[in-house]
C-alpha positions in Angstrom: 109.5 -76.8 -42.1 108.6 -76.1 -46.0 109.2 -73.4 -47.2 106.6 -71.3 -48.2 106.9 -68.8 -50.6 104.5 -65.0 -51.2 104.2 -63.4 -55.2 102.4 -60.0 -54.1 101.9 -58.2 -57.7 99.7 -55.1 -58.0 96.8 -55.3 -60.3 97.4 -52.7 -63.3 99.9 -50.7 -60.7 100.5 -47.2 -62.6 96.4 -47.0 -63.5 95.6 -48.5 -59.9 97.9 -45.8 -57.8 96.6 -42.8 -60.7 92.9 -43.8 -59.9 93.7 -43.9 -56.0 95.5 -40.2 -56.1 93.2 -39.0 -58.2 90.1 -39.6 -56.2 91.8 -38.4 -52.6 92.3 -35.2 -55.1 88.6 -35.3 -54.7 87.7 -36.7 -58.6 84.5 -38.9 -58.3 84.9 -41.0 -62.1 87.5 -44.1 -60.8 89.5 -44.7 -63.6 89.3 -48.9 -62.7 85.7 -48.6 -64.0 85.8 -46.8 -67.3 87.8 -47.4 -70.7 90.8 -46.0 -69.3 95.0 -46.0 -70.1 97.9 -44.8 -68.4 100.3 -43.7 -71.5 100.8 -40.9 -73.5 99.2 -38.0 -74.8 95.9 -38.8 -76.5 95.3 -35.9 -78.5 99.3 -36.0 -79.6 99.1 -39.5 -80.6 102.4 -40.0 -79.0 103.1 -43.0 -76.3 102.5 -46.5 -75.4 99.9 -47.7 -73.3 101.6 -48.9 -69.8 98.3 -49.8 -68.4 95.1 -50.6 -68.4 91.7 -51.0 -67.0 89.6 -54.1 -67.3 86.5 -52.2 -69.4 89.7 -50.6 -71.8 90.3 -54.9 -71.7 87.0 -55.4 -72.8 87.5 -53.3 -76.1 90.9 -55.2 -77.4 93.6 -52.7 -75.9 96.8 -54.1 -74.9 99.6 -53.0 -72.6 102.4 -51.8 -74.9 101.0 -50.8 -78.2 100.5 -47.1 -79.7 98.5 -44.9 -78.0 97.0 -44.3 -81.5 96.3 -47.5 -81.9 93.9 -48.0 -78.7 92.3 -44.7 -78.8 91.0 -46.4 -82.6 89.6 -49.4 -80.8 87.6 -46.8 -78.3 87.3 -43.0 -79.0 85.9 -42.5 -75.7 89.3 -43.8 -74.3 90.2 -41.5 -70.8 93.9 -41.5 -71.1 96.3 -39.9 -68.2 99.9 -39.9 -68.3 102.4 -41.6 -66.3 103.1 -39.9 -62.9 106.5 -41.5 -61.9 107.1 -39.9 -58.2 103.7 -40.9 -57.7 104.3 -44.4 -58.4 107.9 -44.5 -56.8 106.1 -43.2 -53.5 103.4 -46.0 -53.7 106.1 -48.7 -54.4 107.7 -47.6 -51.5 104.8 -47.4 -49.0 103.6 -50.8 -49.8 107.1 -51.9 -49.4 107.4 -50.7 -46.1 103.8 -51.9 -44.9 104.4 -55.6 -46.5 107.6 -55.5 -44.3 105.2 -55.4 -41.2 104.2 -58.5 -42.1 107.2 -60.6 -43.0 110.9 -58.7 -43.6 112.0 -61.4 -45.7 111.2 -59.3 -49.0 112.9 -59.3 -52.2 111.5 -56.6 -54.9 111.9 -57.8 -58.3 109.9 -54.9 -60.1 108.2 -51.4 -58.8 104.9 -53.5 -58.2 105.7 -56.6 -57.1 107.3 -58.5 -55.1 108.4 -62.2 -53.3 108.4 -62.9 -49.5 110.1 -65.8 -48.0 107.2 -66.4 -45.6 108.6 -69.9 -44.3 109.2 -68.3 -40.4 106.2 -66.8 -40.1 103.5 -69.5 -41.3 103.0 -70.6 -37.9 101.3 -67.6 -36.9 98.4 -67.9 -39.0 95.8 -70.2 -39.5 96.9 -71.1 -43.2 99.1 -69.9 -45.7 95.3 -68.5 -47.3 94.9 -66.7 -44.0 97.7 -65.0 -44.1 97.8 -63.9 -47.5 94.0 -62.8 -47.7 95.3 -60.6 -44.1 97.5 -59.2 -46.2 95.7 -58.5 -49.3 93.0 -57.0 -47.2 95.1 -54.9 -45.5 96.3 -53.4 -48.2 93.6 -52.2 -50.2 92.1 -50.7 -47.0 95.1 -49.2 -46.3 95.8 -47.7 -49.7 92.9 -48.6 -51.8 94.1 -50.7 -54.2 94.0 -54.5 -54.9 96.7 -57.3 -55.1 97.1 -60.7 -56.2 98.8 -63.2 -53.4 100.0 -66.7 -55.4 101.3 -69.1 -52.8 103.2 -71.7 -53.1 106.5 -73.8 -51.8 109.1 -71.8 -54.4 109.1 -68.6 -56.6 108.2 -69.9 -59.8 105.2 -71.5 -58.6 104.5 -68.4 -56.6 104.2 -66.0 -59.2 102.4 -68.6 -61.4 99.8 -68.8 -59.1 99.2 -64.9 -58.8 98.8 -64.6 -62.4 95.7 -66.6 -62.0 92.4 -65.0 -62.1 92.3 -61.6 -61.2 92.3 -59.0 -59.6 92.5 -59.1 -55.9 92.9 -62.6 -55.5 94.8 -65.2 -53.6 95.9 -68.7 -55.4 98.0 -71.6 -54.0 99.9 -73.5 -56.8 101.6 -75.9 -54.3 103.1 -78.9 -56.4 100.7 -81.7 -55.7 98.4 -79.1 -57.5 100.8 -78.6 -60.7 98.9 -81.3 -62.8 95.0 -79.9 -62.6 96.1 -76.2 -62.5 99.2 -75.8 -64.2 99.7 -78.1 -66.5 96.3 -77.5 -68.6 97.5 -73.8 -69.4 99.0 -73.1 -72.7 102.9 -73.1 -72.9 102.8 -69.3 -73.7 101.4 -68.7 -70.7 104.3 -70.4 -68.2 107.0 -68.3 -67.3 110.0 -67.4 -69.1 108.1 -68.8 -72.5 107.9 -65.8 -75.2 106.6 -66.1 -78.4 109.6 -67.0 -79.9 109.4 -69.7 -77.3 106.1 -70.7 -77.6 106.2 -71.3 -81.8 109.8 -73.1 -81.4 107.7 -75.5 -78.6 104.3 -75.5 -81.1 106.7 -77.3 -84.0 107.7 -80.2 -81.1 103.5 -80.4 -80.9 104.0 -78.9 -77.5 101.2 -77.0 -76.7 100.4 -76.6 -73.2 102.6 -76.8 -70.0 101.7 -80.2 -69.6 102.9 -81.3 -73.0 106.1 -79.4 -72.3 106.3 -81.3 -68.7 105.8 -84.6 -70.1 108.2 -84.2 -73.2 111.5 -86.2 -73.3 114.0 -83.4 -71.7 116.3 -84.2 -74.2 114.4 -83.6 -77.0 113.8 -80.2 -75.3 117.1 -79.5 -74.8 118.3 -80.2 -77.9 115.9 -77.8 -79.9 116.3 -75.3 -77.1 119.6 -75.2 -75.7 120.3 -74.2 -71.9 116.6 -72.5 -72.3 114.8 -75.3 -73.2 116.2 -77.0 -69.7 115.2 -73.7 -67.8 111.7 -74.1 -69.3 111.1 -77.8 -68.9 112.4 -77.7 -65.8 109.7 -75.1 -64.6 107.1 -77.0 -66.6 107.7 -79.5 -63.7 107.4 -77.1 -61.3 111.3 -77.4 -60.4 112.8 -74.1 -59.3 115.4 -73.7 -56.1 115.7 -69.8 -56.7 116.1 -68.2 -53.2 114.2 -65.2 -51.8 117.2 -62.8 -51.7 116.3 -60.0 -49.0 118.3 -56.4 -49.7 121.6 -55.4 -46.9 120.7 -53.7 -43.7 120.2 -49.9 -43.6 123.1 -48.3 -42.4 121.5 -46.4 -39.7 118.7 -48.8 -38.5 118.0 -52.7 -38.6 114.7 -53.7 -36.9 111.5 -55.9 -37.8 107.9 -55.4 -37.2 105.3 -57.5 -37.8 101.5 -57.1 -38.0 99.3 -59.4 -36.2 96.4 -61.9 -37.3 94.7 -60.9 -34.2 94.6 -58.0 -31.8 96.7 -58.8 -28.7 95.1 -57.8 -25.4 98.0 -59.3 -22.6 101.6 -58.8 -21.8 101.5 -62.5 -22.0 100.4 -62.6 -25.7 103.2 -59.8 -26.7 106.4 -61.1 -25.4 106.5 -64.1 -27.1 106.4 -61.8 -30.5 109.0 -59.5 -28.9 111.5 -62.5 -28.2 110.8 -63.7 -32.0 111.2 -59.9 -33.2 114.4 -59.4 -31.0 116.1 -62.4 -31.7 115.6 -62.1 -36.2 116.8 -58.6 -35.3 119.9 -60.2 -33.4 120.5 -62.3 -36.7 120.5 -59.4 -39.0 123.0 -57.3 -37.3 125.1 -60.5 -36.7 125.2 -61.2 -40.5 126.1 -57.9 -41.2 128.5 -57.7 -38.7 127.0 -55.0 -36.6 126.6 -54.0 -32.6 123.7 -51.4 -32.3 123.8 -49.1 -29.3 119.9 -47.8 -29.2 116.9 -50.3 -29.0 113.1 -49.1 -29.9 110.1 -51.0 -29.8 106.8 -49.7 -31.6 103.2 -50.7 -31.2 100.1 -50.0 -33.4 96.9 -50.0 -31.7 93.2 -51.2 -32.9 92.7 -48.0 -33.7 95.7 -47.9 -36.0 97.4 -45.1 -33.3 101.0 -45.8 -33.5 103.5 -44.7 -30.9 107.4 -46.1 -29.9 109.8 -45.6 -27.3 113.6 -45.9 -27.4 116.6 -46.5 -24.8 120.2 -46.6 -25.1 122.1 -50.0 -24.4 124.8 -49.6 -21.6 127.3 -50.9 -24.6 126.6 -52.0 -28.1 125.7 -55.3 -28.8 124.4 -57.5 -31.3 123.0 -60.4 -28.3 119.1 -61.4 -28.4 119.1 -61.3 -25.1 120.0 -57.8 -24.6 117.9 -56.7 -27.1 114.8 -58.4 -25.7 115.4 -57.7 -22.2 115.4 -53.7 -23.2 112.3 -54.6 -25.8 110.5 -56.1 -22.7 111.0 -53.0 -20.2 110.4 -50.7 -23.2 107.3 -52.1 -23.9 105.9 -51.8 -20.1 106.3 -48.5 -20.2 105.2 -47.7 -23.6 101.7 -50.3 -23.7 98.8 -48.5 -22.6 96.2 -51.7 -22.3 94.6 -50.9 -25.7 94.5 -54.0 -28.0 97.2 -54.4 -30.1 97.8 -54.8 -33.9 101.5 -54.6 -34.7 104.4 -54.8 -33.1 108.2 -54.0 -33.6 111.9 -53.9 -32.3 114.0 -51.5 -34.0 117.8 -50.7 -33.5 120.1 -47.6 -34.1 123.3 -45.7 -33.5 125.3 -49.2 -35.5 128.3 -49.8 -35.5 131.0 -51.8 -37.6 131.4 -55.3 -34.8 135.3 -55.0 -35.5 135.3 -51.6 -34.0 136.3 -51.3 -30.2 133.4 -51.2 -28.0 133.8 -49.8 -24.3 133.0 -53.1 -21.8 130.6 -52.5 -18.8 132.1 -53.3 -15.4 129.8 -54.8 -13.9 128.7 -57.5 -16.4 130.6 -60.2 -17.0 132.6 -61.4 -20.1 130.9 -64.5 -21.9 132.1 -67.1 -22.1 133.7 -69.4 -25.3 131.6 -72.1 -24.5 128.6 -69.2 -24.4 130.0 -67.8 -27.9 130.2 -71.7 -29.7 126.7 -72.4 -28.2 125.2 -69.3 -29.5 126.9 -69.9 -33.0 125.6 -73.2 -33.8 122.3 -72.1 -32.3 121.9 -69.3 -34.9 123.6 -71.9 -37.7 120.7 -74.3 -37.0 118.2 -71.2 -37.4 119.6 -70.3 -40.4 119.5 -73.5 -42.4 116.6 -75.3 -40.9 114.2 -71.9 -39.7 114.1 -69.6 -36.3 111.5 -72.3 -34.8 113.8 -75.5 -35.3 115.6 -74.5 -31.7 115.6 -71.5 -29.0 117.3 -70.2 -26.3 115.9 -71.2 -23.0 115.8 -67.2 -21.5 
C-alpha cells in the first residue's frame, strides 16, 4: 500500500483561536473579517505582529514586522495581544480530536501537524474524502478553518497545504509535481530562504522547476549539503518518516471517527478488531501489559459515553483485548447510530515485570509466540491490512 501522507496547518492560528474565544465571550465584530493583528500593544508601539487577517493582508502587513510599522499602513488596525494558555489549550484540543481520526500524529509546531494516514485510507472513499471529513469536522467543532495538503511523503504534504488558502484541501501527489509544483518560484519551496533563493537566482534558477531540472552537481557545488537537500525536494524526493510521540504512561488506546454513522453490531466490530489489535501493537512496542480495557462510543448526536472492565491478568494480546472490547461494547451500545469509536487501556505495566498467570487458561505456545511475531513484523513494515489473524 502507498503511503499516504496528512499536513493539517491552522490558517493564521493565534488570530483564528483569539477570534473564536472572543466571540463565545459573546463579541459580535470576528476579528477574521476586519484589519486585524495579534501582536503587541498598539498604543505602546511595542511588539511584532504574529498574525494576521486576510483584509490586514489586503493593506501590506506582514507577519513579523513592528507593530509600529503595520498600524502606519492602516490606523484603523484592531490589534489584540497574544493569549498563550489560550492557544496551548486549542493546540491541544485539536490534537486530541485529530487523533480520533488517525493516531499516527507527529506535531512539528503548536498549529500544525503531519499524520501518517497510510492504514486508514481504506476507510474512506479518497484521500479528498477523508481530508475534507476532517477539515469539516473541525471548524464545526471549534470554529476555525484548516488547510489538508495530501500527498505520498511530508515534503510534498506540507507543499500542498500552503496552496490556496484558507480552508482548503490540495493533493500534490508526484505525477502532479510538474504542473503544480514546479511552476512556483524557488522562494516559495521549502527549506529555500532568501539567502537561498538569491544564491539560486545567480545560477538563473528561478522557479522550482529550474532548480529540479538543474545539473545536481552544479547545485551542490554552489550550495553545499543544502543545495542537495533542496534539489532533492525540488524533485519531490523526501523519505522523512511520520515519527508519532511514546505512549502515555497511564493509558495507550486509539479511537477513530467514522466517514459514516454505523447503525449494526456487524458494522462496529470489524473497527473494534482494527482498534484492538493497533492498540495491541503500541503496548507491544513499548513493552507494556495493560490490566484494564475501555471502549468508548460517540453517538449522532455527538453524546459520548464508555465503559471499562478489568482483564483477569495483564496482557498485551489482540485477542484479549478485542474479545473484552466486543462484550464491552454489547453492554455499553444503545442502538443509536454511531460516529466514533475507541479501545482504550489502563492500569500498564512494565512487560518484564511478573504477572500473576490464570489457572484456567492455558500457556501459549512458542509456535503461537513466533506466529504472532512475524505477523506483527509484516504489519509493521508492509501496513495492519497486508495480513490478520483469523479470530
Amino acid at each position: 500500500m502507498e503511503r499516504l501522507i496528512l499536513h493539517i496547518d491552522v490558517n493564521s492560528a493565534y488570530l483564528s483561536w483569539t477570534a473564536v474565544d472572543l466571540l463565545e465571550k459573546g463579541e459580535t465584530v470576528d476579528l477574521r473579517e476586519i484589519p486585524a493583528i495579534i501582536g503587541g500593544d498598539i498604543a505602546s508601539r511595542h511588539g511584532i505582529v504574529l498574525a494576521k487577517s486576510l483584509p490586514a493582508k489586503a493593506y501590506g502587513i506582514r507577519t513579523g514586522e513592528p507593530v509600529s510599522h503595520a498600524r502606519s499602513k492602516c490606523p484603523s488596525l484592531t490589534s489584540v495581544p497574544p493569549d498563550r494558555t489560550l492557544y496551548a489549550r486549542r493546540s491541544r484540543e485539536l490534537m486530541e480530536l485529530l487523533g480520533t481520526f488517525c493516531p499516527c500524529i507527529e506535531q512539528v509546531s503548536i498549529d500544525e501537524c503531519f499524520m501518517d494516514f497510510t492504514e486508514y485510507q481504506t476507510r474512506y472513499d479518497s484521500p479528498i474524502a477523508a481530508a475534507s471529513l476532517i477539515k469539516d469536522t473541525i471548524y464545526h467543532t471549534f470554529g476555525f478553518t484548516v488547510n489538508i495538503g495530501i500527498s505520498t511523503n511530508r515534503l510534498l504534504a506540507k507543499m500542498a497545504s500552503d496552496f490556496e488558502k484558507p480552508n482548503k484541501v490540495h493533493t500534490l501527489f508526484p505525477q502532479e509535481i510538474r504542473t503544480k509544483m514546479w511552476p512556483l518560484p524557488v522562494s516559495e519551496l521549502y527549506m529555500v530562504g532568501k539567502s537561498s533563493a538569491a544564491a539560486l537566482k545567480k545560477l538563473d534558477i528561478h522557479t522550482i522547476g529550474d532548480l529540479a531540472l538543474m545539473d545536481r552537481q552544479i547545485v551542490t557545488s554552489h550550495m553545499k549539503s543544502h543545495g542537495q537537500l533542496i534539489w532533492e525536494y525540488a524533485n519531490g524526493i523526501d523519505n522523512t518518516l511520520v515519527l508519532t510521540e511514546a505512549a502515555d504512561a497511564k493509558c495507550v488506546g486509539n479511537s477513530t471517527t467514522l466517514p459514516r454513522d454505523l447503525t449494526t453490531r456487524q458494522e462496529a466490530l470489524p473497527i473494534l478488531l482494527s482498534l484492538s489489535s493497533q492498540v495491541a501493537g503500541r503496548l507491544k512496542r513499548h513493552g507494556l501489559l495493560a490490566k484494564m480495557v475501555s471502549v468508548e462510543l460517540k453517538y449522532a448526536t455527538f453524546v459520548k459515553v464508555s465503559h471499562q472492565m478489568q482483564l483477569p491478568q495483564a496482557t498485551c494480546d489482540g485477542k484479549k483485548l478485542y474479545e473484552a472490547a466486543c462484550r464491552l461494547f454489547d453492554e455499553l451500545w444503545s442502538r443509536e447510530p454511531i460516529r466514533l469509536l475507541g479501545v482504550r487501556t489502563s492500569k500498564l505495566a512494565e512487560a518484564e515485570e511478573p504477572v500473576q498467570m490464570n489457572l484456567f487458561e492455558l500457556p501459549r505456545t512458542q509456535k503461537e509466540i513466533r506466529a504472532d511475531r512475524t505477523l506483527e513484523a509484516l504489519q509493521e513494515r508492509f501496513g495492519q491490512h497486508v495480513i490478520k489473524k483469523g479470530w
